[in-house]
C-alpha positions as CSV (number, residue, x, y, z in Angstrom):
1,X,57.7,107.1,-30.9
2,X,53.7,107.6,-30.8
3,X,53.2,105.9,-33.9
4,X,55.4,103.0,-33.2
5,X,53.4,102.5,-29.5
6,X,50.0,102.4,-31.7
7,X,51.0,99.9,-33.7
8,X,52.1,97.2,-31.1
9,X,49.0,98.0,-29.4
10,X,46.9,97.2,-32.1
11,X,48.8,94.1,-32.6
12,X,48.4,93.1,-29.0
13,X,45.0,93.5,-29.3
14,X,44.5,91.1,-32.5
15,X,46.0,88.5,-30.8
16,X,44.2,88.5,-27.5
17,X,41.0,89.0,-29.0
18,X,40.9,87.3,-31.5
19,X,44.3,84.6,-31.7
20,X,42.9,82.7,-35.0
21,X,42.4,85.8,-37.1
22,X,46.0,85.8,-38.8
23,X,45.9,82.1,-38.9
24,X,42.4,82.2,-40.8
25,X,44.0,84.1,-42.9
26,X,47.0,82.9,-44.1
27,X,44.8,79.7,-44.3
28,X,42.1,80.9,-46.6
29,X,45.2,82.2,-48.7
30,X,46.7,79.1,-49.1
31,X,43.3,76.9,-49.6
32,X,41.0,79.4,-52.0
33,X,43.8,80.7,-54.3
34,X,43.2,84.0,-56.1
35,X,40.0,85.3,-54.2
36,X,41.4,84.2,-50.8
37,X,44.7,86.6,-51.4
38,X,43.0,89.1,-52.7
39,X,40.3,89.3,-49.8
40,X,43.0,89.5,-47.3
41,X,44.9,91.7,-49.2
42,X,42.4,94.2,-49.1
43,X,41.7,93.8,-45.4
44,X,44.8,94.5,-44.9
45,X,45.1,97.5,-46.7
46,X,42.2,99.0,-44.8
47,X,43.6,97.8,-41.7
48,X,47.0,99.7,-42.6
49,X,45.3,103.1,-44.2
50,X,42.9,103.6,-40.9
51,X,45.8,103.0,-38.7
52,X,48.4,105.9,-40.6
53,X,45.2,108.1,-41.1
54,X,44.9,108.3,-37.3
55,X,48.1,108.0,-36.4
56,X,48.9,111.3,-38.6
57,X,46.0,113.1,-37.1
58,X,47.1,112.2,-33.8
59,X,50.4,113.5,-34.5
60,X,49.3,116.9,-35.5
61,X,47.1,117.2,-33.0
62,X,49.5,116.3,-30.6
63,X,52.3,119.1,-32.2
64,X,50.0,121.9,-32.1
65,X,48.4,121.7,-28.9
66,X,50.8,120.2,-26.4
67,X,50.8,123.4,-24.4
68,X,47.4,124.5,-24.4
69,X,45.2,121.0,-24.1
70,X,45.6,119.0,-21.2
71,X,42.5,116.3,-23.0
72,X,45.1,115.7,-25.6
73,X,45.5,112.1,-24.2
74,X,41.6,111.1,-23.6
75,X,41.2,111.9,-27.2
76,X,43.7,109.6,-28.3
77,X,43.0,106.4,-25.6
78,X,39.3,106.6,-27.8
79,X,40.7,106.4,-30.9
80,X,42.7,103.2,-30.1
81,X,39.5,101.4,-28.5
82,X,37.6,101.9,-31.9
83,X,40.9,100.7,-34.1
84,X,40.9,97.5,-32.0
85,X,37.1,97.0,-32.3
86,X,37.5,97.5,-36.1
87,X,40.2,95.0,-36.6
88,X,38.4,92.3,-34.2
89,X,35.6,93.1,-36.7
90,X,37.3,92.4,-39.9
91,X,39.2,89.7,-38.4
92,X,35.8,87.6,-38.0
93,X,33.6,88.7,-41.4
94,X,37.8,86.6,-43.0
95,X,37.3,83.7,-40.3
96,X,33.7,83.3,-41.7
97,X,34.4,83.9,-45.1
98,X,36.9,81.4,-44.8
99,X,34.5,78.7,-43.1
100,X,32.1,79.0,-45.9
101,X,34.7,79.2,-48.8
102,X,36.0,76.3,-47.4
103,X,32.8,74.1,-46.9
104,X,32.4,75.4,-51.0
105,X,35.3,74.1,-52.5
106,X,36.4,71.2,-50.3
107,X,35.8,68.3,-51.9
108,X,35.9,65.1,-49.7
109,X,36.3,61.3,-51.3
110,X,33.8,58.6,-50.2
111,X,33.7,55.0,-50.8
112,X,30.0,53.7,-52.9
113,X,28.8,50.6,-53.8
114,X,25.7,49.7,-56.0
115,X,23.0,47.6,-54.0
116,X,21.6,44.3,-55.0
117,X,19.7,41.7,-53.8
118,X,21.0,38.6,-52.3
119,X,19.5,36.0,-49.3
120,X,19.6,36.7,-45.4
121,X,19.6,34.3,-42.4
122,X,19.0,34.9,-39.0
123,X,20.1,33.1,-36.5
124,X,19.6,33.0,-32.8
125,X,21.6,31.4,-29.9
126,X,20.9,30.0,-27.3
127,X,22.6,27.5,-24.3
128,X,20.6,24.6,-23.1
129,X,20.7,21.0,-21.0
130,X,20.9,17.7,-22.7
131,X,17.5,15.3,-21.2
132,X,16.0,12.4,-22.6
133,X,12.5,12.4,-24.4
134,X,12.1,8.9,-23.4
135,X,12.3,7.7,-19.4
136,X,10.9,4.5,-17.7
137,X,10.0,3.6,-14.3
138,X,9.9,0.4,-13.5
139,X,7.2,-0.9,-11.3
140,X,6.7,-4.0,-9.2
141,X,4.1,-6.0,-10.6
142,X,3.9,-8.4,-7.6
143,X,4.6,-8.4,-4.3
144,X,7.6,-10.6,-3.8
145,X,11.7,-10.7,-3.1
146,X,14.6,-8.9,-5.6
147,X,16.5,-12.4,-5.7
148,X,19.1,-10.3,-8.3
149,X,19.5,-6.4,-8.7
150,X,23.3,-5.5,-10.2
151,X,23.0,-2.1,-11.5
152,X,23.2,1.5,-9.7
153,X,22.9,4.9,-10.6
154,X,25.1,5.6,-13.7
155,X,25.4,2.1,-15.3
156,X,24.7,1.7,-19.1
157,X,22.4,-0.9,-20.3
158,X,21.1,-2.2,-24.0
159,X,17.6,-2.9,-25.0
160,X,17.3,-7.0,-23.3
161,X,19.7,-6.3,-21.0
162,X,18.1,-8.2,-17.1
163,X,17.3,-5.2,-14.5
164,X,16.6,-7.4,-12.2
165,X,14.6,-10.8,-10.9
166,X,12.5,-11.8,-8.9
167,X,12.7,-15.3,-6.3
168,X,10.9,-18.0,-8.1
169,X,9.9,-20.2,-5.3
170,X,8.1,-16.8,-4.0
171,X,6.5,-16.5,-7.8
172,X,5.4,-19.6,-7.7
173,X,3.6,-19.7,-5.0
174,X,1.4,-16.3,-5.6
175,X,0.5,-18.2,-8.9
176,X,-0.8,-20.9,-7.1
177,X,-3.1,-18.4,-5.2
178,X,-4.4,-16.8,-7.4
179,X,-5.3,-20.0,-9.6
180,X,-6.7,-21.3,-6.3
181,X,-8.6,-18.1,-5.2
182,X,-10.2,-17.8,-9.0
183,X,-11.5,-21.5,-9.3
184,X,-12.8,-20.4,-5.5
185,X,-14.9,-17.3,-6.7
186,X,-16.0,-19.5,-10.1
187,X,-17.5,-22.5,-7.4
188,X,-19.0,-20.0,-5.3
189,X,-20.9,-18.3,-8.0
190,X,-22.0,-21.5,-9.7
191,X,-23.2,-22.9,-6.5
192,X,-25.4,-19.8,-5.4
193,X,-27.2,-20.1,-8.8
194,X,-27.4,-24.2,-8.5
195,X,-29.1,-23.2,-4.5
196,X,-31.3,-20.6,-6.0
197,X,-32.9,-22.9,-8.7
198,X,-33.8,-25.6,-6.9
199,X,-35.3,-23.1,-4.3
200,X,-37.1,-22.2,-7.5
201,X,-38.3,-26.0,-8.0
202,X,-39.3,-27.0,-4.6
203,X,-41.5,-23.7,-3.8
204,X,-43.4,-24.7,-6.5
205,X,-45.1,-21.0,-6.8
206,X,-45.5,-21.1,-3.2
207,X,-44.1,-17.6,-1.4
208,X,-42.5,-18.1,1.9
209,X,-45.7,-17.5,4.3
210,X,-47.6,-20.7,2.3
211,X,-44.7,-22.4,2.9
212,X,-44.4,-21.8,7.0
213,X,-48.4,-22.2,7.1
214,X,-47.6,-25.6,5.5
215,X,-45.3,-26.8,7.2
216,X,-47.4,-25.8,10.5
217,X,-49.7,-27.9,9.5
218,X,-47.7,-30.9,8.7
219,X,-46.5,-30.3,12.4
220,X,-49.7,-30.3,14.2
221,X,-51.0,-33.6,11.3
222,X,-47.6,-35.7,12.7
223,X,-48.5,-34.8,16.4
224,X,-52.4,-36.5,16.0
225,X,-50.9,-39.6,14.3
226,X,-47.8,-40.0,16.9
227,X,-51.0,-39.0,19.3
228,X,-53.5,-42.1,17.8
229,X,-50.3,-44.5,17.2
230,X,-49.3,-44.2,21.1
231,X,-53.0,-44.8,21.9
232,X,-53.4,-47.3,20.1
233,X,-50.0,-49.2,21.2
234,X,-50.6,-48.7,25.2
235,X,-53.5,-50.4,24.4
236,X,-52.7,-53.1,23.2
237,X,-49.0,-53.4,25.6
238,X,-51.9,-53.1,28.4
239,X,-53.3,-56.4,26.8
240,X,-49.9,-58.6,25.8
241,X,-49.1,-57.7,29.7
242,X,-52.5,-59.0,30.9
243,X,-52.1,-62.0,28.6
244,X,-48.5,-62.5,29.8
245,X,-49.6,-62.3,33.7
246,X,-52.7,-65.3,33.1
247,X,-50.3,-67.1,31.1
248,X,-48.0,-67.2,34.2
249,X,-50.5,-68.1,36.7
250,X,-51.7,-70.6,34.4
251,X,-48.4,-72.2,34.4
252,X,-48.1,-72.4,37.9
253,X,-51.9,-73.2,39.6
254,X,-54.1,-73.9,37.4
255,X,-56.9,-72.8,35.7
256,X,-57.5,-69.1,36.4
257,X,-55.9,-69.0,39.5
258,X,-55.7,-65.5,39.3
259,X,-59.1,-65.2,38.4
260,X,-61.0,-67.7,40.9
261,X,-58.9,-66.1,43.9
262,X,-60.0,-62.8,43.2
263,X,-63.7,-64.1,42.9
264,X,-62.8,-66.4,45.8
265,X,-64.3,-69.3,44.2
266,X,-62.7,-72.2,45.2
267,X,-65.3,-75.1,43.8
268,X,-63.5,-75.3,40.2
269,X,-60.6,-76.6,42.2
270,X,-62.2,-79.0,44.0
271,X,-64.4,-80.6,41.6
272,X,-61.2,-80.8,38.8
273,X,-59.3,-83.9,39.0
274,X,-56.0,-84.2,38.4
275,X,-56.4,-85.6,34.9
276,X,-58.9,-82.4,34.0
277,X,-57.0,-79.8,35.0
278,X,-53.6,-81.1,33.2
279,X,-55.4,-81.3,30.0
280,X,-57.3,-77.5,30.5
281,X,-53.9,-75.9,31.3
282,X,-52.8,-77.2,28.3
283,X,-55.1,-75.8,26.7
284,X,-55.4,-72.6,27.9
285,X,-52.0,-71.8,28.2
286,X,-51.6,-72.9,24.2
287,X,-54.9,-70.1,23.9
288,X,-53.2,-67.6,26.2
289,X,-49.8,-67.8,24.1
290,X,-51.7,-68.1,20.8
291,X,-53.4,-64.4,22.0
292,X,-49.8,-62.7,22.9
293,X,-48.5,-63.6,19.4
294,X,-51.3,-61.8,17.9
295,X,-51.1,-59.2,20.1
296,X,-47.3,-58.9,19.6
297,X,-47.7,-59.2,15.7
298,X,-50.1,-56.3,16.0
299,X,-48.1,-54.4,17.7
300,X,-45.3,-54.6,14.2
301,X,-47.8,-55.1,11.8
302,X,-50.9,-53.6,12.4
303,X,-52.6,-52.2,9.0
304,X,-53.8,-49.3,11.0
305,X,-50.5,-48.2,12.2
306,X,-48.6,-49.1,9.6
307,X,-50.6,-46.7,7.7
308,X,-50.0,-43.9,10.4
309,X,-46.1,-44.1,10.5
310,X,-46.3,-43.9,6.5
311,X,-48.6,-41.3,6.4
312,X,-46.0,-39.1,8.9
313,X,-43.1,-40.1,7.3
314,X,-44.7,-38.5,3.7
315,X,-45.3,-35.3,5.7
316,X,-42.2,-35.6,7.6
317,X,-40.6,-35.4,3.6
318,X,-42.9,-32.7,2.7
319,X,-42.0,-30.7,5.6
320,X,-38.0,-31.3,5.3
321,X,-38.8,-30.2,1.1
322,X,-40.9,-26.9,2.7
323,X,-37.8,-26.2,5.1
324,X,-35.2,-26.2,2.3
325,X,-36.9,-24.5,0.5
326,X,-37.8,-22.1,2.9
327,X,-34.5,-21.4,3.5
328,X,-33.6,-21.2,-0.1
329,X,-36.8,-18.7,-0.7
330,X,-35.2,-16.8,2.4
331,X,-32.0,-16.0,0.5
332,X,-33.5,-16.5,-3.2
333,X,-31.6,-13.9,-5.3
334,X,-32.7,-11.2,-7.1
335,X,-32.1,-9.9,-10.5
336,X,-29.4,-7.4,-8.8
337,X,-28.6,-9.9,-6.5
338,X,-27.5,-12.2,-9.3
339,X,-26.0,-9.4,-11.1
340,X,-23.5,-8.2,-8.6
341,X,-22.8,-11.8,-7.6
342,X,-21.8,-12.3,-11.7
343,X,-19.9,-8.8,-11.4
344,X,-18.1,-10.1,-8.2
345,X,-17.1,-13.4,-10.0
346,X,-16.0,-11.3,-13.0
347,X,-14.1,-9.3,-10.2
348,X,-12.0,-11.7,-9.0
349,X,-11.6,-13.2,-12.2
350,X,-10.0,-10.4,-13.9
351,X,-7.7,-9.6,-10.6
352,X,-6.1,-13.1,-10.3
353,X,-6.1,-13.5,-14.1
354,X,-3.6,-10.5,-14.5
355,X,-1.7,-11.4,-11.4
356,X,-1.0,-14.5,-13.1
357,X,-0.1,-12.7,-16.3
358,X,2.2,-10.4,-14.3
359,X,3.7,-13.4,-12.5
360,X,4.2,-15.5,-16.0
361,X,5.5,-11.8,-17.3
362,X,8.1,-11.2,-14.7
363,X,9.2,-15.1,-14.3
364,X,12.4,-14.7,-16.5
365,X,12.9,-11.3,-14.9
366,X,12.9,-7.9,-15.6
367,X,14.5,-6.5,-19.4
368,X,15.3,-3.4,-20.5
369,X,13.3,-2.2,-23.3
370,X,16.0,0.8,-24.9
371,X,19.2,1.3,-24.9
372,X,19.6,4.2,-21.5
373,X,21.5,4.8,-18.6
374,X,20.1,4.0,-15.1
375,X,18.9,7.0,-13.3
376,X,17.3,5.7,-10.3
377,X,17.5,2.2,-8.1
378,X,14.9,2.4,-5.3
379,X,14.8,-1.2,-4.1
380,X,18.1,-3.1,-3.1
381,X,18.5,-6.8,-3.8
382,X,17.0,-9.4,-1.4
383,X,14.2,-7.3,0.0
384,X,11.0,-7.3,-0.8
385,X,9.3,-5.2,-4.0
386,X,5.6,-4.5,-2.6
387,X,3.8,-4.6,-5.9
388,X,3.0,-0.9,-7.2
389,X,6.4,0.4,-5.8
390,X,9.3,1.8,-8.3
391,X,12.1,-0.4,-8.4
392,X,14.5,1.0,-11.2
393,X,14.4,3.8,-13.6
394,X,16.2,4.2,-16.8
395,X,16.8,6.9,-19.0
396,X,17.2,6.3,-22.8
397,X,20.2,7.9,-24.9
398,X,18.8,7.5,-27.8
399,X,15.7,10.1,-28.2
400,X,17.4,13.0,-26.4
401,X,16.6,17.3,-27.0
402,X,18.1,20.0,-25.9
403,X,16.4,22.3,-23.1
404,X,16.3,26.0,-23.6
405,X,14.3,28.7,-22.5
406,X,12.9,31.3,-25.2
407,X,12.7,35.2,-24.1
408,X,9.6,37.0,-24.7
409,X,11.7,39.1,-27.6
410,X,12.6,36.0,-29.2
411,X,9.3,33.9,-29.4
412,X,7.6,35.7,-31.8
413,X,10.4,34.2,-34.2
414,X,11.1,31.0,-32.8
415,X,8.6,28.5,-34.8
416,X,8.5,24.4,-34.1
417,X,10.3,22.6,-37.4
418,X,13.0,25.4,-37.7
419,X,16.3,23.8,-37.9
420,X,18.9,24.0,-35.1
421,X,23.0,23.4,-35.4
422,X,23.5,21.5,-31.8
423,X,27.4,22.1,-30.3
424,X,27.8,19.4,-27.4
425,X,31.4,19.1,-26.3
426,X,33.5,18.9,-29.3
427,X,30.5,17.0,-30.9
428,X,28.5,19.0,-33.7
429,X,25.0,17.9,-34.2
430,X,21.7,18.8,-36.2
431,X,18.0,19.1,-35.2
432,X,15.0,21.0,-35.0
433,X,12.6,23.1,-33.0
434,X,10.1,19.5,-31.8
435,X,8.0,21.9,-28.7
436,X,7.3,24.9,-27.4
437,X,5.8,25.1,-24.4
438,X,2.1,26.6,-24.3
439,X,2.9,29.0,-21.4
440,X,5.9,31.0,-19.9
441,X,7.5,30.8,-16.7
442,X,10.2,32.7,-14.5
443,X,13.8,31.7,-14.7
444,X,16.4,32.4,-12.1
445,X,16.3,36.1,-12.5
446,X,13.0,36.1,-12.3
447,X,12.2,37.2,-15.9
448,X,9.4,35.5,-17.7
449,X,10.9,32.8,-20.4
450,X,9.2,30.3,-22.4
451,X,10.6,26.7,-22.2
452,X,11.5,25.1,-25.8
453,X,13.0,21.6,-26.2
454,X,15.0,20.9,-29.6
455,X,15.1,17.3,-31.0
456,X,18.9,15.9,-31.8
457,X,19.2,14.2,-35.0
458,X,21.3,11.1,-34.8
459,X,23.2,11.2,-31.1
460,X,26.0,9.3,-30.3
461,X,26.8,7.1,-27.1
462,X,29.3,10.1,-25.9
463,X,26.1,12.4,-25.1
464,X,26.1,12.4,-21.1
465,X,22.5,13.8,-20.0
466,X,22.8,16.7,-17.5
467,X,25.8,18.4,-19.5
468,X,25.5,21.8,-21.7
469,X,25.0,22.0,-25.6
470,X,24.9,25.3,-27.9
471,X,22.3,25.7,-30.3
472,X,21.4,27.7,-33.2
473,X,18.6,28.0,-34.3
474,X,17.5,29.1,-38.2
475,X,14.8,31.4,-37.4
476,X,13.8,33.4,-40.0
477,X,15.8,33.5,-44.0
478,X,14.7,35.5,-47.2
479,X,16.0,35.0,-50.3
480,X,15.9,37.3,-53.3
481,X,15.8,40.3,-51.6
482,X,17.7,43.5,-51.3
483,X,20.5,43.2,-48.5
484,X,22.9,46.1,-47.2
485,X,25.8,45.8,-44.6
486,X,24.7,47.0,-41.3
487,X,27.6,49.5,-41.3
488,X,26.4,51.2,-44.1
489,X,23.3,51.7,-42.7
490,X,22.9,55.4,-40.2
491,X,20.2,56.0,-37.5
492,X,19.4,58.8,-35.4
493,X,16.0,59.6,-33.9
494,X,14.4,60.6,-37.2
495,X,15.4,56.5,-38.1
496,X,17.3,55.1,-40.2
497,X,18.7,56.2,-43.2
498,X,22.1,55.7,-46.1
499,X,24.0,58.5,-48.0
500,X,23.0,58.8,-51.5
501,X,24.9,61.4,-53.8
502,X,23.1,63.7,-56.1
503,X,23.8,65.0,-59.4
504,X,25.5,67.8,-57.9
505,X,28.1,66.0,-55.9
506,X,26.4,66.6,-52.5
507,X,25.3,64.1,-50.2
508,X,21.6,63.4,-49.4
509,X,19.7,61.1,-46.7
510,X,18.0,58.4,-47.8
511,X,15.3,57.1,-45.0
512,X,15.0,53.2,-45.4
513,X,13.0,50.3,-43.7
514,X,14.9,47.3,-42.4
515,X,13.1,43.9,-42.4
516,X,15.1,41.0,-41.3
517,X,18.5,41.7,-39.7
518,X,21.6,40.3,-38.5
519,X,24.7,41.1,-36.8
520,X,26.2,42.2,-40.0
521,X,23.1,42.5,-42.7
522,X,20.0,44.2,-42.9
523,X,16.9,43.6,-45.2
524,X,15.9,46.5,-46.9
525,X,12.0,46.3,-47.1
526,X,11.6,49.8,-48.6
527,X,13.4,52.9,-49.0
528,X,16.3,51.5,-51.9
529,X,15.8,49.5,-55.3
530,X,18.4,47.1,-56.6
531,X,21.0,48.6,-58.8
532,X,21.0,52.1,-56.2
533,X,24.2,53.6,-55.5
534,X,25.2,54.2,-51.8
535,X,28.0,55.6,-49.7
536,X,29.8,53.2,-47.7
537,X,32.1,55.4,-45.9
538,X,31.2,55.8,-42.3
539,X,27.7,57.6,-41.7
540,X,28.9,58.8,-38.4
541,X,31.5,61.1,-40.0
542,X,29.1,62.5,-43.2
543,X,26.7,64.9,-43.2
544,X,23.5,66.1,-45.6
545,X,24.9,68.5,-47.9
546,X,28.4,67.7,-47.7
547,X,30.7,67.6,-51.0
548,X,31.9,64.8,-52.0
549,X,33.6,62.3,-54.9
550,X,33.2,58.9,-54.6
551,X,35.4,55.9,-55.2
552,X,33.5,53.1,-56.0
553,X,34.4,49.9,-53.8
């Protein structure tokens, strides 16, 4: 009864305290053969002679003393604590034993594969927006009326194709001008130089104070002649009117009538017969008109006065030369003067020239010069293009790229001339890297980018500019050069690393470099030599040191 109660203890104990003993057992019985059975065996032996030893003990103990020890039972409650501690004890030097037997002579299969070199390509992707390389704004080249604009936003137009036209009355017209307002500036420019040379001529050296001083003079010269010449005619009028009033009394009385009744002599009369004083009247009256003739004549043709009106009208001429030139000296030009005049000429020459270049150019209106799409119509048919303002922009569809914007990760391998496979649509097309901007910017998210335009080889009329493409670019390739599946390839903190297997059959890290890299391949830049075996088998479920046999892939 005693001994049947230790027992079941003891087994009650194994299993709480330890459940995995019995199984580690059996276990290492099955999986290490002869050693395995034998080890357990003679665990189990121990385990059974302690337990009879003390049991038999117990029951003398128990026989001989019932009625004199009352400790009996203290005794024995001991006893079972230390059985139980023994048999969790050799329960866990078999469970070890058992581990390491097993890591010993468990052999686990792993695939290899011999390493050689091969080419790698890496490629990077990225999304983008169609533009055009090439867009023109057209700009009024004269100030005139649209007479025909037919295109809006959207249309399609080929290289030659009319934008628009201007009215030709209106063209007309502002050719006109400017021919008119260039010959203008040409006359007025010849002219000034014509007026400056002949104030040259007719200063004769003289500055423009000689000149005034002369022309005083001339001034106060006329003014004594016109002074003499006035003199000299009251004189002799006073005489022709004195000859004119005896010639009348003559005619009417007689012999000095005039004269003899102021000197109230009035013997001549009465001594004169009738005969007489006939014949003396005659005679004096044919004297008296013979004098006003000459004094009349004189008064035309006197030598002295003749000589006086000729000599004023010469300085009269000098002074009218002195006065032109006078004024001309006045505004005489310079060397500047006559250099910005020239300049001014050239001025207006050049303007009005090129308006009537623009005019000629627009006169059979306004072509397209590519094949594009209009983008932009700013002035509406029938009003009026001020010259300098847009009219009409087009877009061409021929030179187009790709917009993309580059990370800062990326742009140490993104180069200009690296070739590009372009995805528009359904469309597939080719091109390269043709810019990259020389600074970065932030993008939506606020993360610094770097903006890079790709060129498209060969588009077609489908492309619509706005609209999304794919590319990807061909960054970075080497060929010739040792290449592992990125699955093959382990890394922890120490780096990265493959499985090699030594002549032992363990397995052994092998630390490696990686150079270029893609999704699925690595370079190997150092680390493994072409012809080297490696494990292919997962490194995530291997381990240094670990037994294995391999099965070549």
């Amino acid at each position: 009864m005693s001994e049947k109660k230790t027992t079941e203890t003891m087994n009650s104990a194994v299993s709480t305290d330890k459940p995995d003993a019995k199984t580690a057992a059996k276990e290492a019985e099955t999986v290490t053969g002869t050693n395995g059975v034998q080890a357990a065996g003679s665990a189990k032996k121990e385990e059974l002679s302690d337990t009879s030893g003390s049991m038999s003990k117990k029951e003398v103990s128990a026989s001989s003393h019932s009625s004199s020890s009352p400790a009996l039972p203290k005794k024995r409650k001991g006893k079972k604590m230390l059985i139980i501690l023994a048999v969790v004890l050799i329960a866990v030097i078999a469970l070890v034993m058992y581990v390491i037997n097993k890591g010993k002579s468990v052999i686990t299969p792993v695939t290899v594969t011999t390493v050689s070199n091969g080419s790698i390509e890496v490629i990077s992707s990225y999304s983008g927006t169609i533009a055009s390389n090439q867009v023109k704004s057209y700009y009024s080249q004269v100030s005139a009326p649209i007479s025909e604009m037919k295109l809006h936003v959207g249309d399609r137009v080929k290289k030659g194709d009319l934008l628009y036209r201007y009215a030709e009355d209106d063209l007309a017209l502002l050719k006109e001008q400017a021919s008119l307002t260039m010959a203008q500036s040409e006359g007025s420019y010849t002219g000034s130089l014509q007026k400056n040379a002949i104030a040259t001529i007719n200063a004769n050296g003289m500055s423009l104070s000689a000149i005034n001083s002369r022309m005083d003079e001339i001034t106060a010269e006329v003014d004594s002649l016109n002074d003499k010449i006035s003199e000299k005619t009251a004189r002799m009028q006073q005489t022709l009117t004195d000859l004119q009033k005896t010639t009348m009394d003559v005619d009417q009385n007689g012999i000095s009538d005039t004269t003899d009744a102021a000197e109230g002599n009035t013997a001549p009369v009465d001594r004169m017969t009738e005969k007489d004083e006939k014949d003396k009247n005659k005679q004096m009256s044919l004297a008296l008109q013979e004098s006003i003739n000459d004094v009349q004549y004189a008064l035309q043709y006197d030598p002295e006065l003749l000589a006086w009106k000729k000599q004023i009208n010469e300085l009269n001429e000098e002074k009218n030369k002195l006065a032109e030139a006078s004024s001309a000296e006045s505004s005489r030009m310079t060397s500047g003067d006559k250099t910005a005049l020239e300049a001014q000429k050239d001025l207006s020459s050049l303007e009005n020239s090129t308006t009537i270049a623009s005019i000629e150019n627009v006169e059979n209106g306004v072509k397209a010069e590519f094949d594009g799409v209009v983008t932009e119509v700013s002035v509406e048919e029938g009003a009026i293009a001020q010259k300098g303002v847009k009219v009409i922009t087009i877009t061409s569809t021929d030179d187009v790229r790709i917009d993309i914007q580059i990370s800062k990760s990326d742009i140490g391998r993104v180069k200009e001339g690296q070739l590009a496979d372009i995805t528009i649509g359904n469309e597939s097309y080719t091109g390269k890297v043709a810019q990259i901007s020389g600074t970065a910017s932030k993008n939506s998210s606020g993360v610094a980018v770097v903006n890079t335009q790709i060129s498209i080889d060969s588009p077609s009329d489908s492309i619509i500019l706005g609209t999304e493409a794919n590319t990807r670019i061909h960054t970075d390739k080497a060929d010739d050069t040792l290449v592992v599946p990125y699955e093959y390839i382990g890394a922890d903190a120490d780096g990265d690393f493959v499985y090699m297997i030594d002549d032992s059959g363990l397995l052994y890290r092998q630390d490696v470099t990686i150079g270029l890299s893609t999704s699925t391949d690595a370079q190997i830049t150092d680390g493994l030599n072409a012809g080297d075996v490696i494990v292919t088998t997962d490194p995530d479920s291997l381990y240094e040191g670990m037994a294995v046999i391999p099965d070549v892939e």
